[in-house]
C-alpha positions in Angstrom: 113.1 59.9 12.4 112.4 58.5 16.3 109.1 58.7 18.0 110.7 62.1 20.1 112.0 63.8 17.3 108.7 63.4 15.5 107.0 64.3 19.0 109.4 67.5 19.2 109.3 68.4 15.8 105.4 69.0 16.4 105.6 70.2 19.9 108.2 73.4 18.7 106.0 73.7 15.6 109.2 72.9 13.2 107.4 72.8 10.3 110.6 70.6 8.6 112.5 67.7 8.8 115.4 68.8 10.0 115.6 71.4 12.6 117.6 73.9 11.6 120.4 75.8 13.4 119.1 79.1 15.3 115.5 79.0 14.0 112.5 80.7 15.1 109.1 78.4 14.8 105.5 79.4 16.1 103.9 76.6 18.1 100.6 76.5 19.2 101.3 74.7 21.9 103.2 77.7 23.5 99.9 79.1 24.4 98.6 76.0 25.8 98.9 75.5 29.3 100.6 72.6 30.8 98.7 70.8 34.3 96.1 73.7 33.3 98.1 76.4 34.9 101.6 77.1 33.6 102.0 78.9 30.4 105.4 78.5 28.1 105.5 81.0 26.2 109.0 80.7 25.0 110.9 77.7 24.9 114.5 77.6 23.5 115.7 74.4 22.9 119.2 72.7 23.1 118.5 69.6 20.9 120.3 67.7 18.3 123.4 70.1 18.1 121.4 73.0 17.9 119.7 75.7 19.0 115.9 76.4 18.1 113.3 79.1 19.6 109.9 78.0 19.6 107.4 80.7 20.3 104.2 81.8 20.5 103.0 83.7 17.3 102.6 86.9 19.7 106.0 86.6 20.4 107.0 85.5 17.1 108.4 89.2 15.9 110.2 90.2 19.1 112.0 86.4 19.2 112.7 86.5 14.9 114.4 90.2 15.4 116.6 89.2 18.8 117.0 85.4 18.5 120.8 84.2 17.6 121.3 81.4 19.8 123.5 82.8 22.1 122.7 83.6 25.5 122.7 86.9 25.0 119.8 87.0 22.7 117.3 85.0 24.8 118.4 87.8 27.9 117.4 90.5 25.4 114.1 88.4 24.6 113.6 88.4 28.3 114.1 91.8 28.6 111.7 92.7 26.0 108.8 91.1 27.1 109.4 92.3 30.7 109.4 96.6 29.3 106.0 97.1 30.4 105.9 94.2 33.3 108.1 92.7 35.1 106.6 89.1 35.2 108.2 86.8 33.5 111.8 84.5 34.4 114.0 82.1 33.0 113.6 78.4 33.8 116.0 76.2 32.8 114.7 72.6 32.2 115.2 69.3 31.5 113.0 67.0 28.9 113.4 62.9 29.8 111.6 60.5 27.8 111.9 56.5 26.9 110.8 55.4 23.2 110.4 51.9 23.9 106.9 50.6 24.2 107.6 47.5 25.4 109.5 48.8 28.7 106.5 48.4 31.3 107.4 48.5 35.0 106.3 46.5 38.0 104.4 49.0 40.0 102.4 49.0 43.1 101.0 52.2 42.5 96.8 52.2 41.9 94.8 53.8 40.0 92.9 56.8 42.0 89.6 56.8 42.2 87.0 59.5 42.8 85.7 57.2 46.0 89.3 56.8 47.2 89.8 60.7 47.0 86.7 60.5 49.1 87.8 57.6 51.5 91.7 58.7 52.3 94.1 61.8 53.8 94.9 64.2 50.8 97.6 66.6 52.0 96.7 69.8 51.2 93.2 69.0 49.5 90.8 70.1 51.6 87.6 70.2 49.3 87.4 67.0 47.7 84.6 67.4 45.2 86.2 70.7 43.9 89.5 68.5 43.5 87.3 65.9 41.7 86.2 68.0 39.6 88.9 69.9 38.2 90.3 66.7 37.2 87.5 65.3 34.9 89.0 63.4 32.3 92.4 62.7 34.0 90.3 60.2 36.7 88.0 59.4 34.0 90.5 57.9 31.6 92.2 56.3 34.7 95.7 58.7 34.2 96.4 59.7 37.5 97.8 56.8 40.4 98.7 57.0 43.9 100.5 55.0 46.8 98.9 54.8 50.0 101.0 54.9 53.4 99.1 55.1 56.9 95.4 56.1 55.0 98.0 58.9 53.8 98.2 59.4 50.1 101.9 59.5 49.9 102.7 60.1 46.2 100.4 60.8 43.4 101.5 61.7 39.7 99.3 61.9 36.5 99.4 62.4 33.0 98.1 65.8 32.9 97.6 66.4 29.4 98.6 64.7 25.8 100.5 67.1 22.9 101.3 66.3 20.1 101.7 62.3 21.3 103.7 63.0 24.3 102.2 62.1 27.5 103.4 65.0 30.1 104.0 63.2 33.7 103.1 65.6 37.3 104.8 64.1 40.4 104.0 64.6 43.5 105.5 62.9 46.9 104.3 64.2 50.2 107.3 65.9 52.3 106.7 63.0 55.3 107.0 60.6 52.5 110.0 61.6 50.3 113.0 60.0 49.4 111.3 56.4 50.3 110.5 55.0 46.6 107.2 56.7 46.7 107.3 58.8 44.0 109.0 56.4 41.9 106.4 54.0 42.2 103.6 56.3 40.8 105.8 57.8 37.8 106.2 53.9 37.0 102.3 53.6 36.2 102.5 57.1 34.3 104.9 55.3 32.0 102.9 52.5 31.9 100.0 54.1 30.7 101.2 56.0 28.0 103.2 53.0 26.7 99.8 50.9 26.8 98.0 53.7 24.9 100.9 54.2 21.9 102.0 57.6 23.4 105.7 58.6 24.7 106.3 59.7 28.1 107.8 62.9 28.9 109.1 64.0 31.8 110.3 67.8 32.1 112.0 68.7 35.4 114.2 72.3 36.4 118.0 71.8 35.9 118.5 72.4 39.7 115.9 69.3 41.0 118.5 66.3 41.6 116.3 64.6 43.3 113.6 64.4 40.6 116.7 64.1 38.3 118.0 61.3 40.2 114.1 59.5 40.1 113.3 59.4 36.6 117.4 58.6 35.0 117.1 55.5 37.9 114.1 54.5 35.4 115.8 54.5 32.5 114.4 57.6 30.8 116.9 59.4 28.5 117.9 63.3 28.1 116.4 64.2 25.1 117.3 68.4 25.5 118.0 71.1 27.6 115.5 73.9 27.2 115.3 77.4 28.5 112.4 78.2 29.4 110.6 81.9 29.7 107.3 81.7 31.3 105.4 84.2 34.2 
């Protein structure tokens, strides 16, 4: 088995070795939030020829009596869960990764600092110390990395949390700075880091970003699955 597969396997809670065709697994990590703020749920996965739901145990009755794999069973999913609310939506996703460890990139993005949060223009971060501190152990264990354009911070991305050893990348480029190798340049060091620290990078991204599409595939990572995704 690769280093994703056994990273996936874990991740949908498959609880085999072989993923099989139009199953339903609990995960724990569907009620885990990813960058501290967005819940999955649901995620239905296209991977390895088939078609898997991976749920959280909440969910785990309603997905085990309408799951089939078609489409037409993840709308009446979606429907279900939206009877008494109507808040949550389809998103459908990509999930990149690269399994080598030796592929490390020439970067000249930096490690950011709480003193150069302090010292430089953070678009849209207006208090500082609140920003510092809501990301504790990312700038602690030196996981987040920026590029620096006119005392601008131009790009920033970070690993914003580890599962089940896959590293999940945030990337951010600022609109007066996009489409100039910014971003890029930051999502190199993510990859870095989780390749210096024995962990695989992943890289999820909605079907309809081509620009984000277009940044991470020019870096080599690989397709690993489609995935639809039901969160609020």
């Amino acid at each position: 088995m690769c280093r994703f597969e056994e990273y996936y396997n874990k991740f949908l809670g498959v609880n085999n070795n072989e993923i099989t065709e139009h199953k339903v697994f609990e995960s724990k990590y569907r009620d885990m939030p990813l960058n501290n703020k967005y819940f999955y749920p649901i995620i239905i996965s296209n991977f390895n020829d088939s078609i898997i739901c991976s749920c959280s145990s909440k969910f785990s009755s309603m997905c085990k009596s309408n799951f089939d794999g078609s489409m037409e069973s993840i709308s009446s999913i979606l429907k279900a869960m939206n009877i008494n609310r109507n808040k949550y939506r389809f998103r459908k996703m990509r999930r990149y990764s690269i399994e080598s460890p030796d592929v490390l990139f020439d970067t000249k993005a930096e490690v950011l600092t709480e003193d150069i949060i302090r010292k430089v223009n953070f678009q849209g971060i207006e208090d500082k110390e609140n920003y510092i501190r809501k990301k504790g152990n990312i700038l602690q264990e030196k996981r987040q990395f920026f590029m620096l354009k006119d005392g601008n911070i131009a790009a920033t991305a970070f690993i914003s949390e580890v599962y089940s050893s896959g590293c999940n990348i945030v990337v951010y480029t600022s609109p007066n700075y996009r489409k100039k190798g910014y971003g890029k340049e930051v999502v190199k060091a993510c990859i870095n880091w989780c390749h210096q620290n024995n962990l695989l990078p992943i890289y999820l991204v909605e079907e309809e970003n081509a620009n984000s599409i277009k940044l991470v595939e020019s870096l080599g990572l690989e397709l690993k699955s489609h995935e639809w995704i039901i969160s609020e």
